[in-house]
N, C-alpha and C positions, 0 to 999 in steps of 0.2 A: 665665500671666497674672501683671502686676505685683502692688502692692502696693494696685492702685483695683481689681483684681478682687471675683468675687461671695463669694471664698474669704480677700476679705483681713483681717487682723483687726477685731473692730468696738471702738470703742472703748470702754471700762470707764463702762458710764452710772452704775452704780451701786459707786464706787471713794472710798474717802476720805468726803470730808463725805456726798456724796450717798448711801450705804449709812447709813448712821446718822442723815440727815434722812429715808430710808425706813422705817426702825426704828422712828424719832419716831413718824411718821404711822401707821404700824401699832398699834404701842403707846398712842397715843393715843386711835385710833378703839373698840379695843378698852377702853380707861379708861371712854368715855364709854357704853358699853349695860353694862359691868358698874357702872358709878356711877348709870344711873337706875334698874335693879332694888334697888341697894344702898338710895338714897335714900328708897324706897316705905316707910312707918309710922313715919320718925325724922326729925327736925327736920333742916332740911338743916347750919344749923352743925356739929351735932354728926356729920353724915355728912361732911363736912370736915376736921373734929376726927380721925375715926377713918383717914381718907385718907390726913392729913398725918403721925401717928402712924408708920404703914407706911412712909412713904414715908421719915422718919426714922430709922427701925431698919435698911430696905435700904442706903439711902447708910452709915449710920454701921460698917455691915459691908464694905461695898466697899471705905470708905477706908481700915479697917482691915488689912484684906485686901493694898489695894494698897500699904500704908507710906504713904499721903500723909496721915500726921497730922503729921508731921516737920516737912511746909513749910507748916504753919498759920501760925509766928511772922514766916515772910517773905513774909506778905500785907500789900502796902501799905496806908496807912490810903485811898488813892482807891480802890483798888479793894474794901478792907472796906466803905467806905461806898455804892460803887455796888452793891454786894451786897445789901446791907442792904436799899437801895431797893428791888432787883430783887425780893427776898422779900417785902418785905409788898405787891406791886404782886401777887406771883404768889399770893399769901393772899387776897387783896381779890377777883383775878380768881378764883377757887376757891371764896373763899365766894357771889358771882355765879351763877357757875358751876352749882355746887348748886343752889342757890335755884332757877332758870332749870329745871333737869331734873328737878324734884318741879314745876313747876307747868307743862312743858309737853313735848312728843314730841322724846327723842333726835335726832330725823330733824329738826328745825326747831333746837334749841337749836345742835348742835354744829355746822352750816353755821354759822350767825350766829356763834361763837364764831369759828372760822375767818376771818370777815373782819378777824381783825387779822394776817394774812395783809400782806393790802391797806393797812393800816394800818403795819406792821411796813416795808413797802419804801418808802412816802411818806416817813415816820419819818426812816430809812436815808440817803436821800438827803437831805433837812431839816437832821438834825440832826448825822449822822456825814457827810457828804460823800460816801457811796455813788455810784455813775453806773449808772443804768440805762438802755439802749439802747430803741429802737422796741419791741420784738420782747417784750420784758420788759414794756416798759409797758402795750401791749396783754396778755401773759397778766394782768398786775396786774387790769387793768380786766374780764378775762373770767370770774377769780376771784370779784371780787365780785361782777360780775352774777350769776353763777354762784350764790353762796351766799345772795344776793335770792332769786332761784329757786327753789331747793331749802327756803326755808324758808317759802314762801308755803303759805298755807294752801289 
């Protein structure tokens, strides 16, 4: 048999971005039931505080690690500045975030979080000129029904 046989190879689903958008989602899911035990007798800020902390001391070791403190000075100021945004947008959503998993069940907070998913590919195409096809818009649209669903009481 050619190369459409039952033997032929399949192709790499999870290769490049998609191996480490799986990693995301893994690492993520796993963030969010260790972050609503964590959150349980302490103010959620300060459970964001201690978050953000970690999460400061791993990257500032990786960069280290990797040599990329080198090309700090030849970060453009556009892209310093959409960074900047990026951050206190990802601080605001974090302290949200928290807030949301002290006052209500992992299994309800972290779908609803997820719909910026849906959010995220509306965005895409809006505002960066993304193209997304039939096929795409439909999962878009199944997603969030999806995370309606899941978060219903």
């Amino acid at each position: 048999m050619g190369e459409a046989g039952p033997l032929a190879p399949m192709p790499q689903l999870f290769s490049g971005w998609q191996l480490w958008a799986a990693l995301a989602a893994l690492f993520a899911a796993v963030t969010a039931l260790l972050a609503k035990v964590g959150v349980e007798g302490i103010p959620s800020n300060l459970a964001t505080f201690v978050r953000t902390v970690v999460v400061l001391g791993l990257l500032a070791a990786v960069v280290s690690v990797s040599g990329e403190w080198r090309s700090l000075p030849d970060i453009s100021r556009r892209s310093l500045n959409f960074l900047v945004l990026s951050g206190l947008a990802t601080g605001i959503s974090w302290l949200c975030y928290f807030r949301a998993l002290q006052l209500g069940p992992v299994s309800g907070v972290a779908p609803i979080d997820k719909v910026s998913v849906v959010l995220v590919a509306v965005l895409g195409v809006l505002w960066l000129g993304e193209h997304l096809g039939p096929l795409q818009w439909w999962g878009v649209g199944l997603m969030g029904v999806g995370a309606v669903l899941v978060a219903l009481p």
